[in-house]
Structures are given as C-alpha cells and as structure tokens.
Backbone as numpy.savetxt, mean C-alpha at the origin, in Angstrom:
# Nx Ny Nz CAx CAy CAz Cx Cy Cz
-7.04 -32.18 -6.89 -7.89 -30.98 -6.89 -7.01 -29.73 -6.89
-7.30 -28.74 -7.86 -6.50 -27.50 -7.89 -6.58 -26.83 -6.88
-5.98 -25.69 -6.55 -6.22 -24.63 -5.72 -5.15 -23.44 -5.84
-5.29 -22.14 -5.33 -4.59 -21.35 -5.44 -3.23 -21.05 -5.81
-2.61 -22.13 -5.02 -1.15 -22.44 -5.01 -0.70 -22.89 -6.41
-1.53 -23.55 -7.03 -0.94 -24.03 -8.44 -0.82 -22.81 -9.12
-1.16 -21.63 -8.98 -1.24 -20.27 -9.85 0.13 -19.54 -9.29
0.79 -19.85 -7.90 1.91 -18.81 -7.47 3.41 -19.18 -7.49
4.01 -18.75 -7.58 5.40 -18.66 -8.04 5.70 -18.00 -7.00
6.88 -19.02 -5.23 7.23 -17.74 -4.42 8.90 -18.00 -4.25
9.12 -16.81 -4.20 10.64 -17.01 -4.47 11.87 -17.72 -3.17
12.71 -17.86 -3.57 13.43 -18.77 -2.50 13.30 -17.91 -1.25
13.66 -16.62 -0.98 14.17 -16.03 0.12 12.43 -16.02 0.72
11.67 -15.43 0.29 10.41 -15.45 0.85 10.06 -16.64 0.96
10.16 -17.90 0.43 9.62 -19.55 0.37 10.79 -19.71 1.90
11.87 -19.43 1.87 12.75 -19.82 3.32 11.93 -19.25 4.14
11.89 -17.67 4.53 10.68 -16.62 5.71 9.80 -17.37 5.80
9.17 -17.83 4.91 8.08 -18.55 5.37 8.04 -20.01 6.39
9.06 -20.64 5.52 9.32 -21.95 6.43 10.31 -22.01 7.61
10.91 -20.90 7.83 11.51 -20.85 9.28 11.15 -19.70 9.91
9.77 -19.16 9.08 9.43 -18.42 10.45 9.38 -17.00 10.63
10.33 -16.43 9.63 10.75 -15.25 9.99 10.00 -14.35 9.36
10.15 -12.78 10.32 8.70 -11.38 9.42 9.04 -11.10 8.28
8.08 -11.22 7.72 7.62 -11.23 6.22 7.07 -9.43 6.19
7.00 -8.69 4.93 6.75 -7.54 4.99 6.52 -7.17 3.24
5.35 -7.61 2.97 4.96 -7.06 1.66 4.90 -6.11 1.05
5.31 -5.77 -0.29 5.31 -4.66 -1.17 4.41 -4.06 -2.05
4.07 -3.46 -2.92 3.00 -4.06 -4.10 4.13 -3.22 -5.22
3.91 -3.62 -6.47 4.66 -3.75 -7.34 4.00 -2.43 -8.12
3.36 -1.81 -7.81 2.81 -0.36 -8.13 3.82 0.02 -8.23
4.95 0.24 -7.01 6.09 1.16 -6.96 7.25 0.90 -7.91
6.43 -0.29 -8.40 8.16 -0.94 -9.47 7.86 0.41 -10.81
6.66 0.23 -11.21 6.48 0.17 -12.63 5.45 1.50 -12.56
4.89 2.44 -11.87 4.27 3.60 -11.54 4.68 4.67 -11.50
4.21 5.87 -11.65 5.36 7.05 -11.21 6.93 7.78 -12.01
7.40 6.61 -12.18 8.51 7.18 -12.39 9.24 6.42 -13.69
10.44 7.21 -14.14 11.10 6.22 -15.34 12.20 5.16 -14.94
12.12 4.17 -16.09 13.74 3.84 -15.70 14.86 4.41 -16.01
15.73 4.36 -15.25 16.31 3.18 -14.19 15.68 3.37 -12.53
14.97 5.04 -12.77 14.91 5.64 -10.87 13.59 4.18 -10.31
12.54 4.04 -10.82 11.29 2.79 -10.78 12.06 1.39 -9.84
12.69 1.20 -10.82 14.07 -0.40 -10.34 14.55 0.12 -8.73
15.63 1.76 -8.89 16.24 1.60 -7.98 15.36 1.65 -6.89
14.12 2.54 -6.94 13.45 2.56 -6.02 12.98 1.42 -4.97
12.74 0.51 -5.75 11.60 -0.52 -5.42 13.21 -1.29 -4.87
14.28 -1.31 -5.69 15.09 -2.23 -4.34 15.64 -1.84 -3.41
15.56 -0.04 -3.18 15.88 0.07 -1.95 15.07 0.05 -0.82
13.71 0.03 -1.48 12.95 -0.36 -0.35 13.01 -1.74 -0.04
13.26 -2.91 -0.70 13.69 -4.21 -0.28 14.75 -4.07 0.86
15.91 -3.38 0.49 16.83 -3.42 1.15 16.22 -3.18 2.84
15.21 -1.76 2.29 15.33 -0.97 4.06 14.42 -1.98 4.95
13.80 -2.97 4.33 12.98 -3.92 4.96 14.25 -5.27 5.35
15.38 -5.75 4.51 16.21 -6.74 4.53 16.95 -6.00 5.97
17.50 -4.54 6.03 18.32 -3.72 7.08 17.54 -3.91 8.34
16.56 -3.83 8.68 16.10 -3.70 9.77 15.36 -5.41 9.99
15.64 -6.28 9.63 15.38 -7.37 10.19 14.47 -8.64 9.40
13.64 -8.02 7.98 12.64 -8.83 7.95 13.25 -9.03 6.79
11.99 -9.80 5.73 11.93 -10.45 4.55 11.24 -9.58 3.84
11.61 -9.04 2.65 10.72 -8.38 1.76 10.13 -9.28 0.90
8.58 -8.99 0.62 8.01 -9.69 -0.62 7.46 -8.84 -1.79
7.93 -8.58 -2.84 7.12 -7.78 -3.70 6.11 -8.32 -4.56
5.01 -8.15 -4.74 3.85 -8.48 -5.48 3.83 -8.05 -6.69
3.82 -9.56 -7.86 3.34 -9.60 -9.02 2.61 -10.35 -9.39
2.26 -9.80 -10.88 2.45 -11.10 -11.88 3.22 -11.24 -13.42
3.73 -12.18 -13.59 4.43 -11.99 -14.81 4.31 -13.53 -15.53
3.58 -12.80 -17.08 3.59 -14.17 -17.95 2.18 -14.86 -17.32
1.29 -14.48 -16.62 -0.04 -15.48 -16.01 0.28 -16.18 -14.62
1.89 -15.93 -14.35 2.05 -16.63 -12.90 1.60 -15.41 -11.79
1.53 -16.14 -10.61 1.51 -14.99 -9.65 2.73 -15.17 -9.22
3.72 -13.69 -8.66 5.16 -13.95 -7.95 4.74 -13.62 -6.35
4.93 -14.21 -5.44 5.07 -14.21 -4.01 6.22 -13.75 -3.58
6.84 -12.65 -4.41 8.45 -12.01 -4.15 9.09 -11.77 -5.37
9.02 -11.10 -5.70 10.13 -10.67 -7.45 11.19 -10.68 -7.12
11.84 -11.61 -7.71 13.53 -11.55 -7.95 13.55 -10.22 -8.36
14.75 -9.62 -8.71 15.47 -8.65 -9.32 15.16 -8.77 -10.23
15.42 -10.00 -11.57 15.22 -10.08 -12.79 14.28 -9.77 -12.53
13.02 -10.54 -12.10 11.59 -10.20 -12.82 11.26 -8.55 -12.50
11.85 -7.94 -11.29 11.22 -6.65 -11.35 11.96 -5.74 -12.40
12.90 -5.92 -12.90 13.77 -5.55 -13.98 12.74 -5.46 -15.14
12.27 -6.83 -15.38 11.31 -7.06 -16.62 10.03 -5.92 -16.26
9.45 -5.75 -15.42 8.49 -5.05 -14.82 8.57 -3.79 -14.88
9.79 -3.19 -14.47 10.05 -1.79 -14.50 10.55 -1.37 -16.27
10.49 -2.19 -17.07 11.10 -1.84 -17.88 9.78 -2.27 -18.94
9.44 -2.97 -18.80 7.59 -3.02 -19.67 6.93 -2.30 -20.09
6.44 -1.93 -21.11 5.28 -1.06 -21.12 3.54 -1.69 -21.54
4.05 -2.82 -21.34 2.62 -3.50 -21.41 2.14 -4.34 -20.25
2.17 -3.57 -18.65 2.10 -4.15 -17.59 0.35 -3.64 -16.83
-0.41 -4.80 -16.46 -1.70 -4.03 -16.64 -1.92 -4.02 -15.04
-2.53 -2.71 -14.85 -2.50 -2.59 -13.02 -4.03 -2.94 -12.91
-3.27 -4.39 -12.24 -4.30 -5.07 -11.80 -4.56 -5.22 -9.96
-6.29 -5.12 -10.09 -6.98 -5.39 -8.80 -7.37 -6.45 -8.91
-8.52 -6.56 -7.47 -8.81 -7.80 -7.38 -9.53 -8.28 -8.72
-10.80 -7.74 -9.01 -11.47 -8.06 -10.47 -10.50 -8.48 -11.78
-10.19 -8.30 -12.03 -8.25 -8.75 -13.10 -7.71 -9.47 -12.77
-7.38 -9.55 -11.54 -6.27 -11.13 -11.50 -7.04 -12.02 -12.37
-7.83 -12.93 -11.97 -7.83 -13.77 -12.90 -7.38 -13.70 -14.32
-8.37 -12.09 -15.18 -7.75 -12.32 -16.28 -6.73 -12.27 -16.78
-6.06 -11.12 -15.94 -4.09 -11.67 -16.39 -3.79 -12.86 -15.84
-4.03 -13.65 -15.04 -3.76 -14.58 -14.76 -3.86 -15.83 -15.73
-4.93 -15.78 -16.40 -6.13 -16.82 -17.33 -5.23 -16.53 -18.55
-5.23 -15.21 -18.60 -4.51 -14.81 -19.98 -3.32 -14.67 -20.41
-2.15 -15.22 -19.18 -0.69 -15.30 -19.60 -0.21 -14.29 -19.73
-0.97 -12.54 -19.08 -0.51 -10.95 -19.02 0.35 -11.16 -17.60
0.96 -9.78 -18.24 1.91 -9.69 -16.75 1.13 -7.88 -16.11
1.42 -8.10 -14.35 0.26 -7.03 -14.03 1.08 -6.93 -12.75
1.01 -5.25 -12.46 1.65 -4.70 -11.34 0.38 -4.28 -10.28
0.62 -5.01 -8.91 -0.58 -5.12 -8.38 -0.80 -3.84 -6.97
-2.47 -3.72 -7.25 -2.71 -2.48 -6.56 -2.37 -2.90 -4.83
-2.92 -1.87 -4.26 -2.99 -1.94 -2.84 -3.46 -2.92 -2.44
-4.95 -2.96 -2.86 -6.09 -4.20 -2.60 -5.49 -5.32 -3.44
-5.12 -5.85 -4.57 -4.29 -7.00 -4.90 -3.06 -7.37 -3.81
-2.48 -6.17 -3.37 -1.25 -7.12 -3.04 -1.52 -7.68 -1.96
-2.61 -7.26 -0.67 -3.27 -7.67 0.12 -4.13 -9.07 0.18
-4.60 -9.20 -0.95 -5.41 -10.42 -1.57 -3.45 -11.69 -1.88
-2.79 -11.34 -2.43 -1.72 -12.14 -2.71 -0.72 -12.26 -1.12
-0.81 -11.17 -0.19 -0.13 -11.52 0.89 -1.26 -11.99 1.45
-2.46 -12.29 1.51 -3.06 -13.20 2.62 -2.82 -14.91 1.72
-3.14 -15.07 0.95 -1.99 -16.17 -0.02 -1.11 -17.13 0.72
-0.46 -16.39 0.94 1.07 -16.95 1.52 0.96 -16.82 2.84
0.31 -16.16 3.66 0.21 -16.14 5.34 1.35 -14.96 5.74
1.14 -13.60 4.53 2.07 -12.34 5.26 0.89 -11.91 5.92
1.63 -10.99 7.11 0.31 -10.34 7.62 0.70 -8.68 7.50
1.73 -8.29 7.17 1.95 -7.09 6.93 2.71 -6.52 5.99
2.06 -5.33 5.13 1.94 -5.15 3.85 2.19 -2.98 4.12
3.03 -2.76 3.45 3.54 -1.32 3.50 3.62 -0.39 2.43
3.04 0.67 2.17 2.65 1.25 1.25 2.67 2.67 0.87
2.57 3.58 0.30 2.35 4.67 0.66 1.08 5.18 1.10
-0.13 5.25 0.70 -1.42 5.74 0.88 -1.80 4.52 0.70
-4.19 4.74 1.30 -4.87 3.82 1.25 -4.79 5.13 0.20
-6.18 3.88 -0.56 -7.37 5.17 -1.74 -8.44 4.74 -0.58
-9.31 5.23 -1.60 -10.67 5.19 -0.44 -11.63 6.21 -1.19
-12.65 6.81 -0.49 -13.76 7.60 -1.14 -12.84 9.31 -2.09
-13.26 9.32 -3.16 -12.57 10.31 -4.19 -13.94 11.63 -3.45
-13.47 12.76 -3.73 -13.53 13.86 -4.18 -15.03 13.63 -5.17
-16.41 14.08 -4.67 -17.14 13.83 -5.65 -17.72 12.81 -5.97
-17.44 11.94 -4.90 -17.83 10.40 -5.46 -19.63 10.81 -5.18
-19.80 11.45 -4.71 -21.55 11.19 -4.74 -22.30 11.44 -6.29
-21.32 12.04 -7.63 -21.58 12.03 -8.75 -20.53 11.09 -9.14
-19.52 10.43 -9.20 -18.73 9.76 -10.06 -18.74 8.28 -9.60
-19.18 8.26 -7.78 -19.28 7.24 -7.28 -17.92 6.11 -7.25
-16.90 6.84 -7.42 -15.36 6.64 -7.63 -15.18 6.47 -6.08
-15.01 5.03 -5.36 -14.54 4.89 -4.13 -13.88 3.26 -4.33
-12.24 3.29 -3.75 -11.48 2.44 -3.99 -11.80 1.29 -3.66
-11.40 0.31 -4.21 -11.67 -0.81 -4.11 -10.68 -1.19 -2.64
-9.47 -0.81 -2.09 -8.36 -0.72 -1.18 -9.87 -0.87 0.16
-10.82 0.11 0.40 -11.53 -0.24 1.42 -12.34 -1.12 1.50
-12.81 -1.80 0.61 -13.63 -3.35 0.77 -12.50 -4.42 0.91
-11.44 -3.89 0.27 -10.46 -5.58 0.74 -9.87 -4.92 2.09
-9.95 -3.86 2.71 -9.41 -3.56 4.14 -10.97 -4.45 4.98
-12.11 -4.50 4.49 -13.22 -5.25 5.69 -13.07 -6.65 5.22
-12.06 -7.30 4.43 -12.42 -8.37 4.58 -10.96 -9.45 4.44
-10.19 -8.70 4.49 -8.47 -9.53 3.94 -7.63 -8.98 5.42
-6.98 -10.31 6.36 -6.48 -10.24 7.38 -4.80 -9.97 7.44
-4.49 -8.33 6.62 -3.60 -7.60 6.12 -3.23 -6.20 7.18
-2.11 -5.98 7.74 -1.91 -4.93 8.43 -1.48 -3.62 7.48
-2.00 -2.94 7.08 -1.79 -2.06 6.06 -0.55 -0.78 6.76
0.86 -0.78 6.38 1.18 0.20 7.35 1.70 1.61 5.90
1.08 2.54 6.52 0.62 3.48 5.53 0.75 4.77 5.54
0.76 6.32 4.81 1.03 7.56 5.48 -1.00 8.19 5.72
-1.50 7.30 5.98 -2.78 7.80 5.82 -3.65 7.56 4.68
-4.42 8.41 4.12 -5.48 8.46 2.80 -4.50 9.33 2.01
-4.57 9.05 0.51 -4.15 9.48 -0.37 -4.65 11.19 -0.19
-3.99 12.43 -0.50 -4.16 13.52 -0.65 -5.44 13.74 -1.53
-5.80 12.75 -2.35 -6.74 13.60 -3.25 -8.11 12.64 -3.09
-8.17 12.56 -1.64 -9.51 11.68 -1.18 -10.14 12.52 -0.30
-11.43 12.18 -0.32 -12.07 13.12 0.51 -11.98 12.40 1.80
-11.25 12.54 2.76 -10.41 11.87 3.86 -11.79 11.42 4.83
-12.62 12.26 5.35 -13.39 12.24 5.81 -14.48 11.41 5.66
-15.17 11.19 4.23 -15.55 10.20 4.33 -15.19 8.82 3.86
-13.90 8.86 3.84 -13.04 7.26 3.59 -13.20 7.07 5.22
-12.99 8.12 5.96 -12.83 7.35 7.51 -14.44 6.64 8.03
-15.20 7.07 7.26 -16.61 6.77 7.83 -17.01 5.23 6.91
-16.68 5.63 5.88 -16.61 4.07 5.16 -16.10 2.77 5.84
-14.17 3.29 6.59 -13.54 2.49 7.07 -14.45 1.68 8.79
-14.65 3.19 9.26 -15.70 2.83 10.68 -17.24 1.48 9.79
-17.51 2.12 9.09 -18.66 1.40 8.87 -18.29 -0.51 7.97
-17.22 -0.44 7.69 -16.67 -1.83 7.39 -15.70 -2.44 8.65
-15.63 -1.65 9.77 -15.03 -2.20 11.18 -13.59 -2.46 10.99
-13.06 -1.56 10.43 -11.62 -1.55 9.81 -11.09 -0.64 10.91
-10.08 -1.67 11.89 -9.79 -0.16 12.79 -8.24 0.60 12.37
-8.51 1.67 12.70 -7.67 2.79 11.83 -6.84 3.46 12.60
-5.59 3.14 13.30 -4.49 3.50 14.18 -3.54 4.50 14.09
-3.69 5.55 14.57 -2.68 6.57 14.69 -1.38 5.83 15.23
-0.11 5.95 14.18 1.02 5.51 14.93 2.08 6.86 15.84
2.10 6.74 16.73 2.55 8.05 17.92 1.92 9.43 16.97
0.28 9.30 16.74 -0.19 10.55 16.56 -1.74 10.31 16.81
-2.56 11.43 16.98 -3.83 11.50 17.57 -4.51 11.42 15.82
-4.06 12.24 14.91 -4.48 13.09 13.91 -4.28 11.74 13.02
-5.71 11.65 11.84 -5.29 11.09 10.88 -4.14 11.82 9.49
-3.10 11.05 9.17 -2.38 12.00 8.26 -3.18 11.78 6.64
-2.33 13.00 5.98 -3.06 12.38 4.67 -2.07 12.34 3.39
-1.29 11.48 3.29 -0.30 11.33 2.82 1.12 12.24 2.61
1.12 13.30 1.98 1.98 14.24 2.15 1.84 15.36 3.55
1.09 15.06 4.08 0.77 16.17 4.98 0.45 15.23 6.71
0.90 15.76 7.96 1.10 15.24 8.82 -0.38 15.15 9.64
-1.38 15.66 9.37 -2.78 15.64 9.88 -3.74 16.09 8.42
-4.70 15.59 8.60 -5.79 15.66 7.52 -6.95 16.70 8.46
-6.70 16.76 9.15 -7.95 17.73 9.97 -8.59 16.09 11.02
-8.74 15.30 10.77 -9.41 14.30 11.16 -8.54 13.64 12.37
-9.45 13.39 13.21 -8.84 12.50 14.43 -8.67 10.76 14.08
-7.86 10.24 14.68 -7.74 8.87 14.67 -8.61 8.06 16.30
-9.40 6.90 15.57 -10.30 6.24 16.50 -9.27 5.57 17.75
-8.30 5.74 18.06 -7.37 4.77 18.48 -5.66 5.15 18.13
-5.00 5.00 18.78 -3.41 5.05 18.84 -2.49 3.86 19.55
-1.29 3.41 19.25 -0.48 2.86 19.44 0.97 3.77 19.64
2.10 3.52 20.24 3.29 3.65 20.52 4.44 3.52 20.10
4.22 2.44 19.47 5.26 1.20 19.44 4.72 0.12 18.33
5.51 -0.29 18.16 5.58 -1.79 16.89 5.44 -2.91 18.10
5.63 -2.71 19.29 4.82 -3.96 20.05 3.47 -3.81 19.99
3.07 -2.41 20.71 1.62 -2.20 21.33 0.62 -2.55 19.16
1.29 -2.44 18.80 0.75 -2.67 17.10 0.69 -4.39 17.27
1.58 -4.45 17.63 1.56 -6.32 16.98 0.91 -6.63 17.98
0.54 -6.52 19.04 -0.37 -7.26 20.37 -2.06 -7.30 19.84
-2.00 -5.38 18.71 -3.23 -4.98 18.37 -4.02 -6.30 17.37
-3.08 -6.58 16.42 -2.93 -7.43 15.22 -3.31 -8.62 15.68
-2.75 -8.93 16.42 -2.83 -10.47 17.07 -4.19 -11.06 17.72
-4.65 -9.61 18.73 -5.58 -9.91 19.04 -7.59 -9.83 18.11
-7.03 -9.47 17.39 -7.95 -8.89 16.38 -7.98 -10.44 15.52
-6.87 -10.84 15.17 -7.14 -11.99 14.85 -7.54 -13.26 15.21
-6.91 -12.98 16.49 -7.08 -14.33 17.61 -9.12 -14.36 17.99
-9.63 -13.41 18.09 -10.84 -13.22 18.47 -11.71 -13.63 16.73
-11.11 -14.09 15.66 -11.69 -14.01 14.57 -12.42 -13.02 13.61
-11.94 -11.59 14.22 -12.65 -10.49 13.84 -12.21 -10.36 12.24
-12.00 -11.18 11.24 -11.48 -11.02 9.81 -11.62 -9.42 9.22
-10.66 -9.11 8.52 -10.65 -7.47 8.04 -9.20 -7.24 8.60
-8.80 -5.90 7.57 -7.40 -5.66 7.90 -7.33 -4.39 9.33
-6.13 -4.06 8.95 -5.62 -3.02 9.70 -5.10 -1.89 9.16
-5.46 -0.50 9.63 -5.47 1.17 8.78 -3.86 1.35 9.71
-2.72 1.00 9.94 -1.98 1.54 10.50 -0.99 2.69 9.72
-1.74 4.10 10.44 -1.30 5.65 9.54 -0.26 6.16 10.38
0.63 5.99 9.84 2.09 6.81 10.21 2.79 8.06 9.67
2.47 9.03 10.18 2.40 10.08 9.31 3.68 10.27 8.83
3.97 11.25 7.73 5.24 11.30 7.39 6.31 12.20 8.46
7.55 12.16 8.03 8.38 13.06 8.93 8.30 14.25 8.68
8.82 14.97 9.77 8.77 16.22 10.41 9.49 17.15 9.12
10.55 16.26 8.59 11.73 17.50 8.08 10.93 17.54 6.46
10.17 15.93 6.37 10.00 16.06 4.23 8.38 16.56 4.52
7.98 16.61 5.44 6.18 16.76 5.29 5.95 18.04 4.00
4.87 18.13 3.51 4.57 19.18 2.52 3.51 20.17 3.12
3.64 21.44 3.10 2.99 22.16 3.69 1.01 21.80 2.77
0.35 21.93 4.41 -1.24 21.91 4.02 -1.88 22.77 2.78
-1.39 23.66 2.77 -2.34 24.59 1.78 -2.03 24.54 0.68
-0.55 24.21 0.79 -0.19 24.42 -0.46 -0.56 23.04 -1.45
-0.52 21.94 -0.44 -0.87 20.72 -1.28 -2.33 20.96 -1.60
-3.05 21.37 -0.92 -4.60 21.41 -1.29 -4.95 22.02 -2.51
-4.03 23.31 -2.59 -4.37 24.02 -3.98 -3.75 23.42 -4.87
-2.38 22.36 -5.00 -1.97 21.68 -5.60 -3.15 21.25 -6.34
-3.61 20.14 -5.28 -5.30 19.27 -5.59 -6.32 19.44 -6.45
-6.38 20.96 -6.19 -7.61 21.70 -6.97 -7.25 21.91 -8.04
-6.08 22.42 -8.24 -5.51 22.41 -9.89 -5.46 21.41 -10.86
-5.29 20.12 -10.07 -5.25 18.79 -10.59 -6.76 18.37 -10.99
-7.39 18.35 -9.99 -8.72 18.52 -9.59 -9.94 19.17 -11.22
-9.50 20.40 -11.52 -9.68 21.38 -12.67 -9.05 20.57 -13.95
-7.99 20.39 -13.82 -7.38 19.57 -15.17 -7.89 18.46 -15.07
-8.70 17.97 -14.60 -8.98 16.50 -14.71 -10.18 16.26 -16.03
-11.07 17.33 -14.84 -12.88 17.78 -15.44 -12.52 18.29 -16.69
-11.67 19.19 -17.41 -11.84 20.01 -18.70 -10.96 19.12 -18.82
-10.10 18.21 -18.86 -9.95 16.87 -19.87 -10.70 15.37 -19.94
-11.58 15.50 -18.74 -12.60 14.33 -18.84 -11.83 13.21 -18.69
-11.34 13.05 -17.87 -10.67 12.03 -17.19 -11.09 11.57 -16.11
-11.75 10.17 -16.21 -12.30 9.91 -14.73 -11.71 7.93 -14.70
-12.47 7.53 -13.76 -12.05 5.69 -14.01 -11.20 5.45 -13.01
-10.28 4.56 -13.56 -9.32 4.11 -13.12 -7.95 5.24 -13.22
-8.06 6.18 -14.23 -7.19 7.02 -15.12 -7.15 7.86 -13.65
-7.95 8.19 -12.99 -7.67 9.56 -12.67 -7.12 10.02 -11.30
-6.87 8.87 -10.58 -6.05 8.51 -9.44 -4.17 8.69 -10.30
-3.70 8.05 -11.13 -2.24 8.49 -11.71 -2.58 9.72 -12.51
-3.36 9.94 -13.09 -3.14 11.29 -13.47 -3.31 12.88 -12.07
-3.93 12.85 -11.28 -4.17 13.36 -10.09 -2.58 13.63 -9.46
-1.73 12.19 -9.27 -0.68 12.33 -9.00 0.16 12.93 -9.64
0.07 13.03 -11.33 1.34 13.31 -11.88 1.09 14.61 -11.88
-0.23 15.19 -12.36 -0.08 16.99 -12.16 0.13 17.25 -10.49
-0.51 16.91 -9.32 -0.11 17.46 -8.19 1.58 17.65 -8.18
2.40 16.64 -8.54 3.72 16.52 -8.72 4.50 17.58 -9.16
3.37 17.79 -10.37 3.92 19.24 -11.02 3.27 20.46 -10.91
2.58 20.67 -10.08 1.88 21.78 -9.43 2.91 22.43 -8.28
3.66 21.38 -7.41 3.99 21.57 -6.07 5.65 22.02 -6.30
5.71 21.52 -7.57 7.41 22.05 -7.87 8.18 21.18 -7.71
8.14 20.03 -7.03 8.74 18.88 -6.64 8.65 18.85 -5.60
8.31 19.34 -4.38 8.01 19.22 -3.14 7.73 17.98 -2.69
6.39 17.78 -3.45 6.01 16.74 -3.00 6.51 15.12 -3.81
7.49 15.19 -4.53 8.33 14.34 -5.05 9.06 13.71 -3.70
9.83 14.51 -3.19 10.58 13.98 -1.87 9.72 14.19 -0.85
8.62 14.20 -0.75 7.59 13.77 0.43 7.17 12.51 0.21
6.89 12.18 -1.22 6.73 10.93 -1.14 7.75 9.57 -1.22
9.18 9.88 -1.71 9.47 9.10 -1.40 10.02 8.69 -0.26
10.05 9.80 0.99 10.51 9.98 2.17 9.39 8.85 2.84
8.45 9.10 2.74 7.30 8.39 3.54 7.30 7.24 2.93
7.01 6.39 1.69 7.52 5.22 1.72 8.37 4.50 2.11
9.23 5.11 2.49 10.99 4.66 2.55 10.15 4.58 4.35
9.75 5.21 5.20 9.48 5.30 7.02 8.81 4.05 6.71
7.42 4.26 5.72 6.50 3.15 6.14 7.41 1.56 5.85
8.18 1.53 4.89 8.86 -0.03 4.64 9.46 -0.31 6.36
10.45 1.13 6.79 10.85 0.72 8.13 9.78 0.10 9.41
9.22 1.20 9.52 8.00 0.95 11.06 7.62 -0.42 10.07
6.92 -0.86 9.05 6.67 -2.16 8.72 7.75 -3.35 9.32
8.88 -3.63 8.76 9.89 -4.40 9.28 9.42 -4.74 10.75
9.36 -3.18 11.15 9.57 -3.25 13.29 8.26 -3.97 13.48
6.97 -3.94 12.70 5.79 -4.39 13.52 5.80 -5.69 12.82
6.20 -6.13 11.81 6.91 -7.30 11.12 7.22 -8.75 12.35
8.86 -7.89 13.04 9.40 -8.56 13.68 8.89 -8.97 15.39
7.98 -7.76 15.85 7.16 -7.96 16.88 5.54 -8.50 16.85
5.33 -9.01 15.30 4.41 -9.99 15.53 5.07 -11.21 15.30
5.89 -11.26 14.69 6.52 -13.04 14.53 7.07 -13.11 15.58
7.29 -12.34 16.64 7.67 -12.83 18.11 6.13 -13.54 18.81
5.10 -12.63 18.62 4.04 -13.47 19.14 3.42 -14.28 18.34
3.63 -14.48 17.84 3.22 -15.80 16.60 4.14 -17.08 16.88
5.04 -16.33 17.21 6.71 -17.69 17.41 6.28 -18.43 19.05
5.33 -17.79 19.80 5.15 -17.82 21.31 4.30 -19.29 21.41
4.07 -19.21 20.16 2.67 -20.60 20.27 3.13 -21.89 20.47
C-alpha cells in the first residue's frame, strides 16, 4: 500500500537528525528562488543553513524537484532551484500537481509546514506569516499560511504578519482558528519590518525554553494547529513605521492601476515596497530572517531536549 513517503526524497544529514534525534529546523525554499537574483538567492538560502548548522541544529530546506518531494536540498538541488526559471510556487492545492506532473516547485509558508509535519519537524522559520490582505472584504485575498496554522502541528518562528496585511484582522482570524500567537520578549505584535504593528500579543514567552515547554504542551494535550511565534526584528535594522506604511500605499496604488491581484500581488507588493523605501527595507529583511533561523535553532534544541526526556 502506497503512502506519502513513496513521494519524498530526504537527504542524508536531515535522514541522520531524524534518526538520532537531533533539532531539526525547517526552511521553505521561497527564499532560494524569490526576491532576488543569482548568485545573492543561493548565497542567501545557505547562509541561513549555516546560521541554523552554527547554533546547534539541522537545517531542512523544502522542495520539490522533477515531481519528487526534497525533505532537505542538497546544495546541488538548491543550485538547480535558484537558478530555474521554470519553478512553480507551490501551496498546499499544487503539490500534487507538481508532484503528479514531474514540475519542480519552491514551497510557500503553508507547503513547507504541510512537508515538515511529513517528516516529524516541529519547527519551521521564516520571515512573515501572510494572512488577511488589505481589502480582502472586496478581493477576499486571505492566505492560505492561516488555515494550515489551525490545522498542521508546526511552530512557525517568524517577524510577525507580513507589512502589507491588514494585521489586525489576520490576528482575529488566527484567535478564531485557536492558533496561539506568542510575543517572543515583546508584548506588541511585530509586523515584519517594523517592531510593533499597533496590536498586542495574546501571550508572551522569554526564552526558547519557556517556547518549547509552550509547544510541547499544546501537543501533548492533542490540541492539533500550529504555533504564531513573532519575534520582532532588531533594534539596529528595524524600518521606521511611517515610512514603511507610505511605502505600502504606493505599492498598494501601483497594484490597482495595474490590476494586479491573485497570487501576483503578494511578490509584486514586495518588490515595489523594496523600491519605494530606498533599500531600507532590503536589510530589514534580510536581518530578520537571518534572527528568526537563530531563535529557531534555540527553540529547536530546547524541544528535542523535552522530546529526548521520554
């Protein structure tokens, strides 16, 4: 009888983490092949391997290539990935068909979550959730990232909601799918480039222990659904509030008088804010990915301590 496993491909170093044990700390392959050109795409995505290998754990990056699923990209394959131009960003609805169809696909937030519950990672590091857009009560544009947060047993560690979400009611979505949503040493939800969104967080933690005790017990009680853990960015790269907002709106304006909506309008959103802000927010974001891979590792290694306890 088939099952899942006949579809995944996991690589030695993550296939070892797994069988002796050690924290595992997922990627999604957005960052390989998104954003940016080659060669900067490649270097990116392996130094975030690295900053996860430096501080203790196992990196896994999420693909697919050729119809397999990868449970960890070698180098080569993210090589092939970053260097593609026929790589389809796939969610949950798509896997199969790149899968079925022998495509190769760089996987979203909500995919890589669906591929680390797979393998038994429990924590997965990212830059932003998505969540409810700007307008969704006419475009009805709300991410797919918050239905696989109520139902995939994934610690999401994150800089908050994407900047160009209407933050506020992604948090009411998240409350109403029982997704609990953790300030890491902050009261304030952040919102990706920016260190508070205006919004409070339901709950706070300290520490990458008081996180992994959170994790554990959430699971141990069978409560299925992930975890919102928002770590805001640092003090020195944060991007000032106003200025990102009017960033937003400009992006926001170019979107509507080019009629861009879908799937399109989350990377296009990004690439004009990018160039609205001057580059500002270029090194805000890769500052905050680069924290979240770290604090990931740390809450990584203090749940495979209580996992190792059994």
């Amino acid at each position: 009888m088939n099952n899942f496993f006949d579809y995944l491909d996991i690589n030695k170093e993550v296939l070892d983490g797994l069988r002796y044990y050690k924290p595992i700390v997922a990627l999604k392959s957005t960052l390989v092949s998104q954003g940016m050109h080659y060669p900067d795409n490649i270097e990116n995505a392996l130094n975030l391997e690295k900053i996860v290998r430096d501080n203790g754990a196992v990196p896994a990056t999420m693909g697919i290539l050729d119809g397999r699923i990868k449970i960890g990209l070698t180098d080569d394959e993210m090589e092939i990935l970053a260097k593609s131009k026929n790589v389809i960003k796939t969610g949950r609805r798509n896997i199969p068909y790149v899968v079925s169809m022998g495509l190769s696909g760089e996987t979203t937030s909500a995919a890589t979550m669906i591929l680390s519950q797979y393998a038994g990672i429990r924590v997965f590091a990212t830059g932003g959730i998505g969540g409810v857009h700007r307008n969704a009560d006419k475009s009805f544009d709300i991410s797919a990232d918050l239905t696989e947060l109520s139902t995939t047993n994934v610690a999401v560690i994150c800089s908050g909601g994407k900047a160009i979400l209407d933050i506020g009611l992604t948090l009411e979505r998240l409350e109403t799918f029982g997704v609990p949503v953790i300030g890491y040493c902050t009261d304030d939800f952040p919102a990706f480039y920016t260190k508070s969104s205006g919004h409070k967080v339901p709950m706070r933690v300290d520490n990458p222990s008081e996180c992994a005790k959170l994790m554990k017990t959430k699971w141990d009680l069978k409560l299925d659904g992930g975890i919102v853990v928002a770590n805001p960015i640092s003090q020195h790269y944060k991007a000032q509030r106003d200025n990102t907002d009017k960033a937003i709106e400009l992006a926001l304006y170019e979107a509507d008088r080019n009629g861009i909506t879908g799937k399109e309008i989350t990377p296009f959103l990004i690439k004009k804010i990018m160039e609205f802000s001057n580059g500002e927010i270029v090194l805000a974001n890769m500052s905050l990915i680069k924290d979240n891979a770290l604090l990931a590792a740390q809450i990584a290694i203090e749940y495979n301590k209580l996992e190792n306890e059994k």
